[in-house]
LOLO-64418 format. One record per residue (C-alpha): z, y, x. Coordinates in steps of 0.2 Angstrom, whole numbers, plus 2048, in hexadecimal, padded with zeros to 3 digits. Last residue first. Layout:
ZYX/...
This chain:
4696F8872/4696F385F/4566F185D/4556E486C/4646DA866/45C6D8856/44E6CF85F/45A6C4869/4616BE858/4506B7853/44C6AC861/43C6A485D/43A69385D/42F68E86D/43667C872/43F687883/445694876/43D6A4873/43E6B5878/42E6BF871/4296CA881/4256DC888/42B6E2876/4236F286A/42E6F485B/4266F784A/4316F983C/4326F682A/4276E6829/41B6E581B/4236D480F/42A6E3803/4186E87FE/40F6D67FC/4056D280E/3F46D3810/3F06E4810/4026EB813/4026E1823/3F26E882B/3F66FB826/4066F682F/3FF6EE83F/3F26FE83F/40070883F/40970384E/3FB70485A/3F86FC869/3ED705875/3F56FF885/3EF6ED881/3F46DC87A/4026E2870/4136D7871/41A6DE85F/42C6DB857/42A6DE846/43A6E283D/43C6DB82A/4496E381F/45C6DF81D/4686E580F/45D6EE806/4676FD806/4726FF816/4646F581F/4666E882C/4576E0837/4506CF835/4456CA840/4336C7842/4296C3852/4166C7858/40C6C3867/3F96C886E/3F76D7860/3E96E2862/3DD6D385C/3E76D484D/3E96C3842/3F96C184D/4016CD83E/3FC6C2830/4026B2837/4146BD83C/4166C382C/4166B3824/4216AC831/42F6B782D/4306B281C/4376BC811/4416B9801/4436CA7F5/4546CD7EE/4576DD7F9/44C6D6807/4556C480B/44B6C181C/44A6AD81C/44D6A682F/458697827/46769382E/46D6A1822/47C6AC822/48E6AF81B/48F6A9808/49E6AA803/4A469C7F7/4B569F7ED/4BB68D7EB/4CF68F7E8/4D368D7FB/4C4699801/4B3692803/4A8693812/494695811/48469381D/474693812/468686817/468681806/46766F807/4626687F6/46E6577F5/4676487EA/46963D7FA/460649805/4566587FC/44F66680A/44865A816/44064E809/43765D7FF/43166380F/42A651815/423651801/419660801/40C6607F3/41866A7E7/42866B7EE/4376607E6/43D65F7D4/44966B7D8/45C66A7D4/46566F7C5/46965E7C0/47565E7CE/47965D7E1/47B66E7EB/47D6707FF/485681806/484681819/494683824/4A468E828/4B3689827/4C169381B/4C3686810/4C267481E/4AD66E81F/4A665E81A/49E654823/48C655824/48D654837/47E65F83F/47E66C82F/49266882F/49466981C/49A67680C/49866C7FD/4936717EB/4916637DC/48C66D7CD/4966677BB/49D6777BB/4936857C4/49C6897D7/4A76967D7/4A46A97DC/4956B17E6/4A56B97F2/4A56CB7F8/4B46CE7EB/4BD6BE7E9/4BE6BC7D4/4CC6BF7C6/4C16BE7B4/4B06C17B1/4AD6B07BA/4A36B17CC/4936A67CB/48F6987D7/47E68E7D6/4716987CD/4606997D0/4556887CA/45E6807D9/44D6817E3/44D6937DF/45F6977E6/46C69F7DF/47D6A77E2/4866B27D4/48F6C57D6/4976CA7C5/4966DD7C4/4A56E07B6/4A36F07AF/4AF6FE7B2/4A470B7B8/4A87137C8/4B67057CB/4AB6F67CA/49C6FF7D3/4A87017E1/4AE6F27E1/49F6E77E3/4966F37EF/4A46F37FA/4A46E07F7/4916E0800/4886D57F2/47E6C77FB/46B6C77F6/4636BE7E6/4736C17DA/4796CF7D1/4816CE7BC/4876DE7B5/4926DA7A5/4986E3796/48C6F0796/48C6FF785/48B70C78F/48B70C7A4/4977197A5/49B7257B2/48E7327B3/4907407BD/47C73F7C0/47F73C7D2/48C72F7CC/47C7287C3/46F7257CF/47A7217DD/4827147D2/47170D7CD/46970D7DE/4777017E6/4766F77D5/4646F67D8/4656F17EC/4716E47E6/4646DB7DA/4656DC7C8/46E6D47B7/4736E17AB/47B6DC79A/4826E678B/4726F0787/4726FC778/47B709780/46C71677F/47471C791/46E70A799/45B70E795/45B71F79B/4667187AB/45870C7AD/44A7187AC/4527237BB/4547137C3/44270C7C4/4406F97C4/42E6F47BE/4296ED7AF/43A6EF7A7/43E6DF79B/4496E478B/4516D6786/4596CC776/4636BD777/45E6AE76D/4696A3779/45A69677F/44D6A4780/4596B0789/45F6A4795/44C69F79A/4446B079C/4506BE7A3/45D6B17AA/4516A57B2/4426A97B4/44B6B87BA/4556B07C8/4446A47CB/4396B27D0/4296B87C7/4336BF7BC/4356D07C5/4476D57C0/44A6E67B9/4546DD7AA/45C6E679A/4656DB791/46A6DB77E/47A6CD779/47F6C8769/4736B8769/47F6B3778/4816B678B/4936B378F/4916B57A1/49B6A37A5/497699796/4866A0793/4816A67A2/4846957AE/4886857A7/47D68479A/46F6927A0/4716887AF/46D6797A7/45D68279D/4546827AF/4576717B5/45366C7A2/4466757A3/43D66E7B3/43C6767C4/42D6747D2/42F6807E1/41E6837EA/4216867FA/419696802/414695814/41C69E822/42668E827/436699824/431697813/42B6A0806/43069E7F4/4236997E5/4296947D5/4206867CA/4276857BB/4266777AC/4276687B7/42E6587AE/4416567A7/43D65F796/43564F78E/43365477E/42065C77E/41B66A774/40B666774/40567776C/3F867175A/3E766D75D/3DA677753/3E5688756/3EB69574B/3E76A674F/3F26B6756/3F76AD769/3E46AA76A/3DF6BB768/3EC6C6770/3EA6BA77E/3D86BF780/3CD6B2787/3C26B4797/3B86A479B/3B26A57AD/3A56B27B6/3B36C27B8/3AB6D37B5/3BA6D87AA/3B76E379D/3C76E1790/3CC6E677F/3D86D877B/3E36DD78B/3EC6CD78F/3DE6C5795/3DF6B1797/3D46AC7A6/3CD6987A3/3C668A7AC/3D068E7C0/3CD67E7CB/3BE6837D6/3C86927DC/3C06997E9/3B16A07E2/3BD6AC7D6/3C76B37E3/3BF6C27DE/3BD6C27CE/3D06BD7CB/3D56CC7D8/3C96D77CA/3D46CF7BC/3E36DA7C2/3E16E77B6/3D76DF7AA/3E76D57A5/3EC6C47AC/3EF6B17A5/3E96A47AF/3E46927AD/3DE6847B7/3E96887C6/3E867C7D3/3F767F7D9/3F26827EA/3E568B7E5/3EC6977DB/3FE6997E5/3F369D7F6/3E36A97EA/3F26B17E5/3FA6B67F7/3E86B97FE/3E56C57F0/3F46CE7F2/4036CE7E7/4096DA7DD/4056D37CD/4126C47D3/40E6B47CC/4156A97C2/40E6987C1/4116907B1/41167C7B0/4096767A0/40D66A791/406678786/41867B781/419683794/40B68C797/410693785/42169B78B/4186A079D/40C6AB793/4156B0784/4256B8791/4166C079D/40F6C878D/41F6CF787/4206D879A/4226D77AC/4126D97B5/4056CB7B3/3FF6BC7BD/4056AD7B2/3FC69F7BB/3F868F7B0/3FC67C7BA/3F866F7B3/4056617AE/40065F79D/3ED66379C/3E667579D/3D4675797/3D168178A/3D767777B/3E8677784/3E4688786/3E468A774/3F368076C/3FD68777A/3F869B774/3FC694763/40E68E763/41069D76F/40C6AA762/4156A1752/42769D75C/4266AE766/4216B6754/42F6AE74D/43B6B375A/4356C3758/42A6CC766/4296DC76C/41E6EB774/41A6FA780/4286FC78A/42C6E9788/4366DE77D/43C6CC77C/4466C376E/4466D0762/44D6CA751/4436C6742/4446B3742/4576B4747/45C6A373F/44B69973C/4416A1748/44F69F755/45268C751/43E68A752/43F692764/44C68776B/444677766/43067D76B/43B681779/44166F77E/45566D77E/46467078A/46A680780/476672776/47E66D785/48767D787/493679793/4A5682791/
């Protein structure tokens, strides 16, 4: 059943919460909590007061911060201040925040001392940025711009009250994803795109409910998270316990107090967990009803064997950022194993010809395209992108697909060169700019090579421009200007990058190399 009823503005959801579970966790960390009346009160004012410091509606505000409470009151109030929030990875390098910031135009960002020396020194190049909100109230930063505590601000009433604007069909999220162009894109999404999938997706379909406590080790900085662990939760008045970083040994502690009932991960985390805990002896997950994976293709081996070592359901979903994440889900009931399940009701899916568009007999392979209210709003700043990937209302995936008889969707492979690193979207082209920055290096590829964990990693294929070539300097290079899972993880030394006649790289050839 479609839950119409979660498609409303926050300042909407939030006040129904305050009034019905006002002294109920919504959102918890290893160091604190928030009530849904707190959440209300603390974000009401923390929009109220960067309003007042600058951020008009449509601005963008950056939320770099690990995962925590104050990520959640950050991006909550970004939002009823009329704002776009930004999220940003606290991994990240400098060159990767100073890309989202300045593209963005980020005239607010909220951070904590630790990372406020990045902020420093980006500092002169972003002429846009008014404000930093600190999340540490007793903080130090040498940063030159107007440094606010959050505790501060979110704590005392403003002059001007939180916009809390009705209109829930304009750009509240700005998510970036990389593309096979090397250059992140910008993926604007609204609430209501966000909030449908809440209503068609995990609450009719996973169930999630005001009963429900979840324990999420997704980074929130991508859409599936934004999503499930922020959005769905705010609009159901769910509880959740957010993990700063993933760390299994914590995760079995925290499953073994049985006060969780939902789990959504990646593969790779489901692959550790099992591990983990059959190691241990240990064959119950306490307390879970449902496991929920998506951001990578789930092996069916996995699939089962998680199934039948812990009797949980692990419902495998397909999403997509420019769809707002979800757009099949598997049902708790009988499903395909190996398949990303049905598509969402009320979500127009086709399989097509990618030269033809026609569409393609069950069991025929082509790419996945999606029509629905779930769609992006388009790129930011890149309209010919935007108009290459949304034709006639349909977002082309680039995600080749077939579909059984009763709809079961596979997913089988990508026309587009993305590297899927157990949930983490690469771009091969990212690595390669960074890698042709060295004078040692006179031509560079990326492929995608498998990996019984992660499911595939990046291999760097390397023409060097002398005998002296060295492999480690390449990787010292990468891992200074590239986010951790980004650095390649292998170096292989080629005579020549094979590519075609127009000069596109021919990726398949590369993985031929490694497997002779």
């Amino acid at each position: 059943m479609f839950h119409a009823e979660l498609i409303t503005p926050f300042a909407a959801l939030l006040e129904r919460h305050a009034r019905e579970r006002g002294n109920k966790h919504a959102y918890r960390d290893n160091t604190r909590a928030v009530t849904y009346a707190d959440l209300y009160r603390r974000t009401a004012n923390l929009a109220g007061h960067i309003a007042a410091l600058g951020l008009e509606p449509g601005d963008h505000a950056a939320v770099l911060l690990p995962n925590s409470v104050d990520w959640i009151e950050a991006t909550i109030a970004t939002v009823r201040a009329g704002g776009v929030a930004v999220p940003v990875s606290a991994e990240a390098t400098p060159s990767e925040v100073l890309y989202r910031l300045t593209h963005a135009g980020c005239r607010v960002v909220f951070t904590n001392t630790a990372l406020a020396p990045v902020l420093a020194e980006l500092a002169g190049e972003l002429p846009d940025l008014r404000a930093v909100v600190i999340v540490d109230a007793d903080h130090t930063s040498a940063l030159e711009i107007h440094q606010h505590a959050l505790d501060v601000l979110a704590d005392r009433a403003p002059t001007t009250p939180a916009r809390d604007l009705d209109d829930i069909d304009v750009p509240a999220f700005l998510v970036y994803t990389s593309g096979t162009t090397g250059k992140p894109k910008g993926v604007q999404l609204s609430c209501r795109g966000m909030l449908w999938v809440t209503a068609s997706c995990w609450a009719p379909v996973l169930g999630l409910s005001e009963s429900d406590v979840v324990l999420s080790p997704l980074p929130l900085y991508h859409s599936y998270a934004l999503n499930l662990s922020v959005i769905s939760i705010l609009a159901t008045g769910a509880t959740i316990h957010l993990m700063e970083k993933y760390s299994t040994t914590e995760a079995l502690r925290l499953l073994e107090t049985g006060e969780f009932t939902v789990m959504p991960a990646v593969p790779t985390i489901f692959h550790y967990l099992m591990e983990a805990a059959l190691a241990k002896g240990s064959t119950a997950l306490n307390g879970l009803r449902a496991c929920v994976s998506a951001g990578a293709i789930m092996p069916a081996t996995l699939n089962t064997a998680f199934e039948r070592a812990f009797g949980v359901p692990l419902l495998d979903g397909y999403g997509i950022t420019e769809t707002s994440t979800m757009v099949t889900m598997n049902p708790q009931g009988a499903r395909v194993m190996g398949s990303c399940g049905l598509p969402l009701p009320g979500l127009a899916v086709r399989i097509v010809d990618p030269a033809s568009l026609a569409d393609c007999a069950p069991g025929s392979e082509g790419e996945l395209i999606v029509r629905g209210p779930n769609v992006m709003l388009g790129y930011l700043k890149n309209p010919e992108e935007t108009a290459r990937a949304v034709r006639n209302g349909w977002y082309h995936t680039g995600d080749l697909a077939r579909a059984d008889a009763n709809g079961f969707i596979t997913i089988t492979g990508r026309i587009k060169e993305l590297i899927i690193r157990g949930g983490q979207n690469i771009a091969p082209a990212e690595i390669e700019e960074v890698v042709l920055g060295l004078e040692s290096v006179a031509d560079c590829a990326v492929a995608a090579l498998p990996d019984s964990q992660l499911g595939e990693v990046p291999g760097l294929f390397v023409v060097p421009r002398g005998p002296d070539f060295d492999p480690a300097e390449v990787l010292a290079h990468c891992r200074k200007h590239l986010s951790s899972y980004k650095v390649p993880a292998s170096v292989h030394v080629i005579a020549e990058v094979p590519r075609t006649g127009s000069g596109k790289v021919i990726r398949f050839k590369l993985k031929e190399m490694v497997a002779d």
